[in-house]
C-alpha atoms as a printed R data frame, in Angstrom:
    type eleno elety resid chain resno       x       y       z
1   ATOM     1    CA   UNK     A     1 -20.225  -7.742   3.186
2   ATOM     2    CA   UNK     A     2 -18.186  -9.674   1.308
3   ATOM     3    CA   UNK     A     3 -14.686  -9.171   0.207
4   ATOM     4    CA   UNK     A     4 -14.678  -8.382  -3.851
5   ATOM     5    CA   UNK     A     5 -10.310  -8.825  -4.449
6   ATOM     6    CA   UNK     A     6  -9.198  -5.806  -6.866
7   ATOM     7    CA   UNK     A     7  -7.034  -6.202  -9.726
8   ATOM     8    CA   UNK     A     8  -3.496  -6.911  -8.614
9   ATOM     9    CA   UNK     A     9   0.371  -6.638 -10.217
10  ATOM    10    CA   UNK     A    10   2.662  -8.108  -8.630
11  ATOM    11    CA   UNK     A    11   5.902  -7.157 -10.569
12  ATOM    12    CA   UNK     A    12   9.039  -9.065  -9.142
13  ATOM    13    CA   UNK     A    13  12.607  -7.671 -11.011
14  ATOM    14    CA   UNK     A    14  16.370  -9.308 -10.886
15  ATOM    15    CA   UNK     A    15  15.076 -11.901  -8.664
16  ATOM    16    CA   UNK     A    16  13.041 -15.340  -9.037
17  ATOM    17    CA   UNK     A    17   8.898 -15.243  -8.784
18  ATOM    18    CA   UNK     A    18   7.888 -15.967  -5.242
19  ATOM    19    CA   UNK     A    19   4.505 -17.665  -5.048
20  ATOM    20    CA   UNK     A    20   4.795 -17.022  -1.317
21  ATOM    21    CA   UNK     A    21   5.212 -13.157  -1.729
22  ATOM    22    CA   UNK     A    22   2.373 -12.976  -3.880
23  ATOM    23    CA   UNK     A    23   0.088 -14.683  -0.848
24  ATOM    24    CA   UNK     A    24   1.600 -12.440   1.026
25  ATOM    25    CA   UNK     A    25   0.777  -9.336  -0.728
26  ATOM    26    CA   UNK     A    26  -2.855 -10.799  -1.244
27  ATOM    27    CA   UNK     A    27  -2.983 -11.207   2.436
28  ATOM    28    CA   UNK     A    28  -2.743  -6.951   3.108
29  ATOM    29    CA   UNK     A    29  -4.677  -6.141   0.542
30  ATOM    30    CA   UNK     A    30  -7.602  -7.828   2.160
31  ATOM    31    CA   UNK     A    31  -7.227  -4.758   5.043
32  ATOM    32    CA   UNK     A    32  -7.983  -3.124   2.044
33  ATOM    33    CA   UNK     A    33 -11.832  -3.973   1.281
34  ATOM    34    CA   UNK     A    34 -12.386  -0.697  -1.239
35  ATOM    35    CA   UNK     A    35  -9.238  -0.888  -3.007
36  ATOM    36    CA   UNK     A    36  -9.408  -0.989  -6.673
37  ATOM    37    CA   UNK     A    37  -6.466  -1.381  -8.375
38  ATOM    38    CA   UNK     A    38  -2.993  -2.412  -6.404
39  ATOM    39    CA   UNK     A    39   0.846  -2.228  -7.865
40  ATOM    40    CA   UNK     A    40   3.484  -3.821  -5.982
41  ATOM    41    CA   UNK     A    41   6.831  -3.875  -7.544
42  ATOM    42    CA   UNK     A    42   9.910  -5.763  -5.488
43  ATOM    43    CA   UNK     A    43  13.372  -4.835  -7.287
44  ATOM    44    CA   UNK     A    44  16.068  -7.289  -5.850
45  ATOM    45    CA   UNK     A    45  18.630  -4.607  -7.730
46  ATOM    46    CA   UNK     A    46  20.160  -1.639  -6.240
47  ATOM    47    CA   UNK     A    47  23.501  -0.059  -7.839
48  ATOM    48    CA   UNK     A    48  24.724  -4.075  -8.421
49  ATOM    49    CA   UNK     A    49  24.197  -5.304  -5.160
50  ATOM    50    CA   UNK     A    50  22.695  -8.394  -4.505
51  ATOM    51    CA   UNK     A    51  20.213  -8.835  -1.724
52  ATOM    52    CA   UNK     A    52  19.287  -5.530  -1.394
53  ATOM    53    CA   UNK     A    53  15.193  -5.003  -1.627
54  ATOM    54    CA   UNK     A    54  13.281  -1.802  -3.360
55  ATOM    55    CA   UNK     A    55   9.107  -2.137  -2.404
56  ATOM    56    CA   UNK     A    56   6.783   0.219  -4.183
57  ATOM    57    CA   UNK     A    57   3.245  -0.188  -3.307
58  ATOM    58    CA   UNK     A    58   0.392   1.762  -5.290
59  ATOM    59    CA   UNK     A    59  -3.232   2.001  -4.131
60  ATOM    60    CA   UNK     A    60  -6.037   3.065  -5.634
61  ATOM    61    CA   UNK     A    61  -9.306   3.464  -3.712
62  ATOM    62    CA   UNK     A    62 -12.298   4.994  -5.593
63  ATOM    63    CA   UNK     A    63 -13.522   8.596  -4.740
64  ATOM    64    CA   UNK     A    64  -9.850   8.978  -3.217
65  ATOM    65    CA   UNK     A    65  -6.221  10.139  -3.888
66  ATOM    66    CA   UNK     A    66  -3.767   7.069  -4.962
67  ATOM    67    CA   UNK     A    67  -1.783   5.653  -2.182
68  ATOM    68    CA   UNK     A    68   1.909   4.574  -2.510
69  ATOM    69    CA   UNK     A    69   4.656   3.777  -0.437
70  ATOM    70    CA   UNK     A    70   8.381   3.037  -0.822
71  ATOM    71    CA   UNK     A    71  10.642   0.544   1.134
72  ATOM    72    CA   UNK     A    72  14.268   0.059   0.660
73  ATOM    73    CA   UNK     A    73  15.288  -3.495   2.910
74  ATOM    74    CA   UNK     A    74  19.221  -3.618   2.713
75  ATOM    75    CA   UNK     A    75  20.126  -6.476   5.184
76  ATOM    76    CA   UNK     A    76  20.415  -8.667   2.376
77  ATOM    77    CA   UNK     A    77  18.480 -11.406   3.922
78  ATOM    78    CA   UNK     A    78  15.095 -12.326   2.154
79  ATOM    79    CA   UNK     A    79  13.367 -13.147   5.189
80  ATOM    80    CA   UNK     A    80  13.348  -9.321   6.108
81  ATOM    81    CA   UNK     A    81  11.692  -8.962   2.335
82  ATOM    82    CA   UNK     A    82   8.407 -10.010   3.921
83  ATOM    83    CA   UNK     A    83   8.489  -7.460   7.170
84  ATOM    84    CA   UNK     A    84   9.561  -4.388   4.306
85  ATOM    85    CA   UNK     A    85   6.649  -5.131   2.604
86  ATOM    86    CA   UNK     A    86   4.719  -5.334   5.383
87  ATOM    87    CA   UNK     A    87   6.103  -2.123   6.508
88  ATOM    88    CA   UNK     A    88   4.896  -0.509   3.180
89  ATOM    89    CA   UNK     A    89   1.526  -1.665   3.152
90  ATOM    90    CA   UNK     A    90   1.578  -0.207   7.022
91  ATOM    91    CA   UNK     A    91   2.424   3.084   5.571
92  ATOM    92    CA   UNK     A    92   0.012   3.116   2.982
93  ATOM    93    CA   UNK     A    93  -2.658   2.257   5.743
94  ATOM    94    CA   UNK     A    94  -1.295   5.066   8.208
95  ATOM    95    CA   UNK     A    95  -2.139   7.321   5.039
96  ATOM    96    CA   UNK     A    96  -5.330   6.165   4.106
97  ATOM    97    CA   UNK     A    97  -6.586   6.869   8.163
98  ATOM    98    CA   UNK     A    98  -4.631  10.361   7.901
99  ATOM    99    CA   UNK     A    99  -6.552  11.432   4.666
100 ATOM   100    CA   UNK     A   100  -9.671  10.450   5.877
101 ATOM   101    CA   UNK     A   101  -9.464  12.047   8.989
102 ATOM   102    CA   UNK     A   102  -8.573  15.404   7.325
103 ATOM   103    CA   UNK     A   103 -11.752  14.923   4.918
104 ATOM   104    CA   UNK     A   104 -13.936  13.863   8.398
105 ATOM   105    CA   UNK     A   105 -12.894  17.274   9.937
106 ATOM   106    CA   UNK     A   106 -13.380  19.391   6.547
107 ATOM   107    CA   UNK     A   107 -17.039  17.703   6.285
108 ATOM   108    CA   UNK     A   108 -17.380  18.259   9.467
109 ATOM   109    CA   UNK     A   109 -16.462  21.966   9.639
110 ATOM   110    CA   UNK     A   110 -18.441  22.857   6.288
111 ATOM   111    CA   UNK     A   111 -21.703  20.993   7.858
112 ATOM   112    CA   UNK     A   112 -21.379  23.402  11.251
113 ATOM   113    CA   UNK     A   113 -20.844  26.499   8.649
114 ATOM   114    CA   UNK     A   114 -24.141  25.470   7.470
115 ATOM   115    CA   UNK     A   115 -25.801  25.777  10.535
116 ATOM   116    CA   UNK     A   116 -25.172  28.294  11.981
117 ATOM   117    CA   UNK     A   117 -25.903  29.844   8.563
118 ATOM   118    CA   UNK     A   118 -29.032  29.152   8.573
């Protein structure tokens, strides 16, 4: 099956456009193969404070709640940006197993209801 990339904002804010980042980000999303639509905003501002890091991560996946996650990196070094945002898109894959684990067991339960029904 191949790989079809869904429509992706990359919002960077108080800080310089990182073409890096945004291979970065393009990078997770392929653990992603039924996403839709993906928001990642990285805020560089935080009460006046420079090198401190705000991730937000929204994803969509069709038939499915929206995903999002939020990071806050505070060491001030950039080269910890990349591991926060991997750390988001971590979460947002921790929830997407959860939720369709729970939906697994409620299909699972309903089909046995049936059965015995019957």
């Amino acid at each position: 099956m191949k790989w079809i990339q869904p429509s992706c904002q990359i919002q960077f804010r108080h800080m310089p456009r990182l073409k890096t980042m945004q291979q970065f980000v393009m990078q997770h999303l392929e653990r992603f193969a039924s996403c839709s639509r993906c928001e990642v905003v990285i805020d560089e501002s935080r009460h006046g404070q420079s090198g401190v890091y705000d991730i937000s991560v929204r994803l969509s996946i069709p038939g499915e709640r929206l995903y999002a996650a939020h990071i806050s990196e505070t060491s001030g070094s950039r080269d910890f940006l990349y591991g926060a945002v991997s750390a988001a898109f971590d979460d947002i894959k921790r929830q997407v197993i959860k939720n369709r684990a729970r939906h697994h067991r409620r299909h699972h339960h309903d089909l046995l209801i049936e059965q015995f029904a019957a």
